[in-house]
N, C-alpha and C positions, 0 to 999 in steps of 0.2 A: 443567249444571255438573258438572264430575267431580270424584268423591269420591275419599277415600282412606279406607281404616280404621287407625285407630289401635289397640294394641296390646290394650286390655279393649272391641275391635270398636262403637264409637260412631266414626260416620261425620263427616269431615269435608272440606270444601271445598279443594279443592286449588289456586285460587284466590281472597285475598279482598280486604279495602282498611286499609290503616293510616292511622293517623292520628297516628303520631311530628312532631311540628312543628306542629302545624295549632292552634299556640294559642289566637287570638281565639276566643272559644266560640263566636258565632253563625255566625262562618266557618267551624269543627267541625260544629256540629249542620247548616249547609246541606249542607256536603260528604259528609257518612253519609248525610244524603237523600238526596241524587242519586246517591251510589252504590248505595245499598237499589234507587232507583228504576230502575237503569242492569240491576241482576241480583245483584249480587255479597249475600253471604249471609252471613259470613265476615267479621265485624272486627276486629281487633286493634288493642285500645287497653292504657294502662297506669295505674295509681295517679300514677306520677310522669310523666307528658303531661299533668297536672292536665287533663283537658277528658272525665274521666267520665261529668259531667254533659250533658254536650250532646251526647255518642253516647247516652244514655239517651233524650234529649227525640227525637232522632232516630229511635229505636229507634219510641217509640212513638206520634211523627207518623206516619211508616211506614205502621200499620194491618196490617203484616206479620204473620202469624202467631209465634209465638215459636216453636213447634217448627220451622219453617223456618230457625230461623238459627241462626248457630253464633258465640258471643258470648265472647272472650279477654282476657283482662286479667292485670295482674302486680303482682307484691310488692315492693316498696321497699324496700331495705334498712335504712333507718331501722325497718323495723315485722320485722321477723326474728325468731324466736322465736316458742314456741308461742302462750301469749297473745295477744300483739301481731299473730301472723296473724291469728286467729280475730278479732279486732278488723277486722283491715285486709279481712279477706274481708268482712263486715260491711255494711265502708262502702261496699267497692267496689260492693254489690248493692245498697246504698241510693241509690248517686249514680245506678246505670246503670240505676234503677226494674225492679230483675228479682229472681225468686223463684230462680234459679241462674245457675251460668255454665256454657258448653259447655267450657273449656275456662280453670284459673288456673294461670301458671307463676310462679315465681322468680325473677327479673329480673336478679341478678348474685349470683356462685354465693361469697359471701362472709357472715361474720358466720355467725349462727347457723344452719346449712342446715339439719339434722336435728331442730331444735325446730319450724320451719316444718313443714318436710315430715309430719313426725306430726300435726300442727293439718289441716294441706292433705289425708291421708288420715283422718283422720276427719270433714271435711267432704264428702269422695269418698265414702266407708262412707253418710256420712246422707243423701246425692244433691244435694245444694248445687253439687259439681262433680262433672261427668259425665265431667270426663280431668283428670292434673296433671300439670303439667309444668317443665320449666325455660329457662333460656335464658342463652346466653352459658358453659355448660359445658365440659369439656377430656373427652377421652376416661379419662380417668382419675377427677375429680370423678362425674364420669357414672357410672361402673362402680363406685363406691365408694360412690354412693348408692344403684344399686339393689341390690347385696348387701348391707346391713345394712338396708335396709326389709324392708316387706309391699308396696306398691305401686311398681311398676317407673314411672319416669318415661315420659309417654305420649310425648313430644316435645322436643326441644329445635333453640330459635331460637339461631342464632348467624350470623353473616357470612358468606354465599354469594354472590360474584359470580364476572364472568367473570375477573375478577384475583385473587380468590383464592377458589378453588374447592375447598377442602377435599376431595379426593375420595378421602382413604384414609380420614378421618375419619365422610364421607359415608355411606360402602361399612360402617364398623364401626359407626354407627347403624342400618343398616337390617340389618344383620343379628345386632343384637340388640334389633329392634324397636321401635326408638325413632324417634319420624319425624321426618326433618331438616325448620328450617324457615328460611327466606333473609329476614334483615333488608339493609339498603343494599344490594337484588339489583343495582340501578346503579352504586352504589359512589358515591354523591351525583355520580355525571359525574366522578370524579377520575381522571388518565391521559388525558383525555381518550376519553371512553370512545363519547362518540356519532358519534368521526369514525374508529373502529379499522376498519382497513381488511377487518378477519376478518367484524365484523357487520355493515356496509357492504356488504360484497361481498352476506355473507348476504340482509340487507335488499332490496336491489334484483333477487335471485335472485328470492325468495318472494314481492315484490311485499308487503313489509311496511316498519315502522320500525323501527327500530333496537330501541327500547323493546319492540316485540311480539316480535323475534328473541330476547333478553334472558332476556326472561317464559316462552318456547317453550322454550326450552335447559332451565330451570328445570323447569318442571310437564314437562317429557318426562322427566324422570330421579325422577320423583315427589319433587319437592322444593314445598312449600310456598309460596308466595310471596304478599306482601301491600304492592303497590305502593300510592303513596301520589299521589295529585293533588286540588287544588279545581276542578280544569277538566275540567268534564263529559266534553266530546270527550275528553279526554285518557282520561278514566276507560273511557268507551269504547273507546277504543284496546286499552287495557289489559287489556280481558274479554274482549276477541275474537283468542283466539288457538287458539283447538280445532278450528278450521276448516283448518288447515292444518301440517305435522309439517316439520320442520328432516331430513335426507338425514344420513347418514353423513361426506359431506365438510362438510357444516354444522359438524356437531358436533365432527369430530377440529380443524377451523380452530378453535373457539373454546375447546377444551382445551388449544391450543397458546399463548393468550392466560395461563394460570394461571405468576404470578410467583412463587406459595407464598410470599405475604406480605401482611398485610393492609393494608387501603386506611387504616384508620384507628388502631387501637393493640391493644395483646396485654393480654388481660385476666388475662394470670400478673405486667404487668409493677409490680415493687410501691409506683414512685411513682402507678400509675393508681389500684391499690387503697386506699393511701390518702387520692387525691382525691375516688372516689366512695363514702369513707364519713364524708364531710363534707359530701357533698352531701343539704341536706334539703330537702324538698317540703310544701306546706302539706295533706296527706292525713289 
């Protein structure tokens, strides 16, 4: 597996498995299995995906080592604020039966961010989390939290695909450090994304699928990515992209694909922000 390092140099997996959707629990906890089982090391799950608990039972059907994996979780907004993280970190490590996490971000960069964040760094300081980070950030939220902290944010998840490709955004993460990471790398298939004649063309060049060209484009430009499937093969599919590098005219094809619009909604826009601070999760 290839690693990346993150900014206070704790390594992580540059490919891993999400588990956004995958409610039923026992259909959760099968699916972390087969992917633990498949290779992948690397999970991201959240507080509000309620299904904690069954990447934990996962984790430690497993038999894997715990220093082998690299284990991610996130804040709710309902639990914001200093207090209330330290709580919410809490639980999180109670549901997912672990003594730390590799890796706790901020889920939506709203409500209290800096009462968080000092809870989130003094659980960093006591080793509880080994990176902090956030997700769904602007360049500018971004750059406003790490000048008035002590701890620079290690990461930040937000929306990378082939249709919106953030790539000036991209380009001003990594060179202040911060490592980009790709939620809906498929864009859920919207635009029609598995029949675009750029990855298509790609696909059948490389002798891959579409989904492995996708994933290739992604971890070539060291970005993150944490595809998500219940179907084994598919997850298979999905690890096995290191064996073979996307060409130059790969790449400039599917940079030609970027609309500079997101596939799903802008998280400046301010009827979103007041729906998802209505939305509560039983955590």
């Amino acid at each position: 597996m290839f690693m990346i390092n993150l900014n206070n140099g704790v390594q992580m997996p540059v490919l891993g498995f999400g588990v956004y959707q995958i409610d039923d629990p026992q259909q959760c906890e099968d699916a972390v299995l087969a992917a633990l089982r498949t290779g992948y090391r690397l999970i991201d799950t959240a507080a509000a995906y309620c299904n904690e608990e069954a990447v934990g039972r996962a984790i430690k059907k497993s038999g894997i080592n715990r220093n082998e994996l690299f284990i991610t979780t996130k804040l709710w907004v309902q639990d914001m604020g200093y207090e209330s993280t330290l709580r919410a970190i809490s639980r999180s490590l109670e549901r997912l039966q672990l003594d730390y996490l590799d890796l706790y971000l901020i889920h939506q960069p709203y409500s209290d961010v800096y009462g968080s964040w000092r809870a989130m760094e003094e659980r960093y300081q006591q080793g509880g989390l080994r990176a902090i980070g956030v997700s769904n950030f602007s360049a500018a939220r971004l750059t406003d939290l790490n000048a008035f902290n002590h701890v620079a944010p290690a990461l930040n998840q937000i929306e990378i695909n082939p249709f919106y490709q953030c790539k000036d955004f991209v380009t001003f993460m990594q060179n202040n450090k911060v490592q980009p990471q790709s939620w809906a790398s498929f864009a859920e298939g919207r635009n029609n994304l598995c029949k675009h004649p750029a990855l298509t063309g790609s696909a059948a060049k490389n002798g891959r699928s579409v989904a492995q060209i996708v994933l290739r484009w992604l971890v070539q430009q060291n970005i993150v990515v944490i595809p998500k499937s219940v179907n084994p093969a598919r997850m298979q599919e999905n690890f096995s992209v290191f064996d073979f590098a996307l060409d130059e005219d790969d790449m400039q094809r599917i940079s030609e694909m970027d609309s500079g619009e997101s596939c799903f909604f802008s998280h400046d826009d301010p009827e979103r922000i007041r729906a998802i601070a209505n939305v509560k999760f039983d955590i």
